[in-house]
N, C-alpha and C positions, 0 to 999 in steps of 0.2 A: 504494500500500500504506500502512494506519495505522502510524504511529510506535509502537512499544510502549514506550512512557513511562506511568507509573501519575498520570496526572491526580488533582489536591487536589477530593474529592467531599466533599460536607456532609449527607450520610446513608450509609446502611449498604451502598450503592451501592461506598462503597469497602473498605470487608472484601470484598466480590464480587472486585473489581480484583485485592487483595490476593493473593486466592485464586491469581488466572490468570495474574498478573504473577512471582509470589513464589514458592509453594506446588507448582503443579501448572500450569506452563505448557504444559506436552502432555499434560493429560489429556483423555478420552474427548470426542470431537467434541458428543456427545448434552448432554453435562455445560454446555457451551458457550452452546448454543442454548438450554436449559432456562432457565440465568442470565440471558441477554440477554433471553430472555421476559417474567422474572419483573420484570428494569429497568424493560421495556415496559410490562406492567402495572401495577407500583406509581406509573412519572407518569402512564398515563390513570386509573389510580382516584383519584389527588388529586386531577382538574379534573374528573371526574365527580359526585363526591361532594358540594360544588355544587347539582346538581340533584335530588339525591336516588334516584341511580344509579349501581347496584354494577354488579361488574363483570359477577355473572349475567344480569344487567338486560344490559348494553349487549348481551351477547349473542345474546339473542335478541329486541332490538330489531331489531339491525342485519339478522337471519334477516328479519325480518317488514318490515322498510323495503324490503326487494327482492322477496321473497312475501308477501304478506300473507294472508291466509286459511286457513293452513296446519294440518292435523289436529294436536292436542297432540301424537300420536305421531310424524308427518311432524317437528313441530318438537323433539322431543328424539333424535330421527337425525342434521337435520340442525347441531344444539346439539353430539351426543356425548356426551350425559349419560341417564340413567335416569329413566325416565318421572316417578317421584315425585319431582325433583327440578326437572323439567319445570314438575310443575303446582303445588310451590311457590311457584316463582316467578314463575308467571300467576298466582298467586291473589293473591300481592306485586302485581304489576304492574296488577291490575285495582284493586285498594285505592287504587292511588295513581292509577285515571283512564287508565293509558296502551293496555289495550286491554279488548275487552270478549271472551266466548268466546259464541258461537253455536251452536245446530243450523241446520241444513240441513231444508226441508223433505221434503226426498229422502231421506234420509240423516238418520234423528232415532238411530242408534248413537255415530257421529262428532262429537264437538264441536269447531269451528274456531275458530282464535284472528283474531281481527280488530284492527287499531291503529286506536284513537280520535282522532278530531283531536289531542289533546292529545300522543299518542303520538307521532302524522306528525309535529309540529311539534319534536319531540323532536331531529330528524335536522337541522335548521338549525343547532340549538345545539349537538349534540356531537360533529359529522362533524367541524366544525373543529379541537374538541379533539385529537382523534384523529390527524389531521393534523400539527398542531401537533406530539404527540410524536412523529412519526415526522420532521418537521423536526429537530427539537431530536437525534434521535439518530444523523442520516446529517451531521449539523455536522463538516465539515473533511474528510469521509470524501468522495474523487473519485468523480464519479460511471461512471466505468468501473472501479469495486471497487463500487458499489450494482450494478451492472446485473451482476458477476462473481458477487454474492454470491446475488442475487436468484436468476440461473442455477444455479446450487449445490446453493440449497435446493429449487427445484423440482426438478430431476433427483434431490438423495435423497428427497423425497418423492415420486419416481415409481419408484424402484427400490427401497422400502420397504414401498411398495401391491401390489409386486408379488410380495414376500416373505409374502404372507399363505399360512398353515400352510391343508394339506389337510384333509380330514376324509378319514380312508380306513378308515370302518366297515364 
C-alpha cells in the first residue's frame, strides 16, 4: 500500500495532492481517477510536444499504429470523439506528413485514413515516451498494488459498460 504523505511537486501536480491529501481525502472514486489522468497527461504532452504532437494527435496515432486503414468514422468511435473533431485532426495530421486519407476503389463513399512512413516511424519515438510516464508514475508503488489496481479499474470499467441506460421507446 502507498504511504499517504503529500510528496514536494514542482508544478500544479501539487495543488492536485493538496486537494486529496488535505481537502477531500474520501471524495468520489470518479474525482480520483479523473486527477491521476489528467497527471498522466500533462507529463506525456510535455515529451510529446517535442515532436510536434498533441495529445489528439497521439490518439489516434496510437488507433492507426494497430489499425491502420480505418474509415474517418470507424476512427472517431474508436477515438470517442465527434466526427468533426475526427477530421480536424486528420487534416492536422496530414499537414504535418503523418498520414494521408484514401478512397477505396470499391468503396469511393468511405475515405480511409492510412499512416505515412513518417507516421509509422512516429511509434519508435513516442511509445517510449509513453512508457516512460507510466515508469515514472508506478515509482515506489509495489507491484502487487499495480497489478490490484490495474484489476480494479478493469472490473469498474466492466460493471460501468454494463450500466449503459435502455432505450424503452
Amino acid at each position: 500500500m502507498v504511504k499517504k504523505t503529500k510528496p514536494e511537486t514542482p508544478d500544479d501536480t501539487g495543488a492536485i495532492l493538496k486537494h486529496w491529501y488535505e481537502a477531500v481525502p474520501d471524495d468520489r472514486l470518479a474525482h480520483l481517477i479523473k486527477d491521476a489522468t489528467r497527471a498522466f497527461l500533462r507529463a506525456l504532452q510535455s515529451r510529446l510536444a517535442p515532436y510536434d504532437v498533441s495529445l489528439g494527435h497521439w490518439t489516434f496515432l496510437r488507433i492507426l499504429w494497430e489499425r491502420d486503414g480505418l474509415t474517418q468514422k470507424e476512427l472517431s468511435v474508436e477515438a470517442g470523439v465527434m466526427e468533426p473533431t475526427t477530421l480536424a485532426a486528420i487534416r492536422s495530421m496530414e499537414a504535418r506528413g503523418y498520414l494521408v486519407r484514401k478512397q477505396k476503389a470499391d468503396n469511393r463513399k468511405n475515405m480511409y485514413v492510412y499512416l505515412t512512413p513518417e507516421g509509422k516511424r512516429l511509434k519508435r519515438q513516442l511509445v517510449p515516451l509513453a512508457e516512460q510516464v507510466n515508469t515514472i508514475a508506478v515509482h515506489g508503488v509495489p507491484a502487487d498494488d499495480i497489478a490490484l489496481v490495474r484489476h480494479a479499474l478493469l472490473a469498474m470499467i466492466d460493471n460501468l459498460s454494463r450500466d449503459q441506460p435502455t432505450n424503452t421507446d
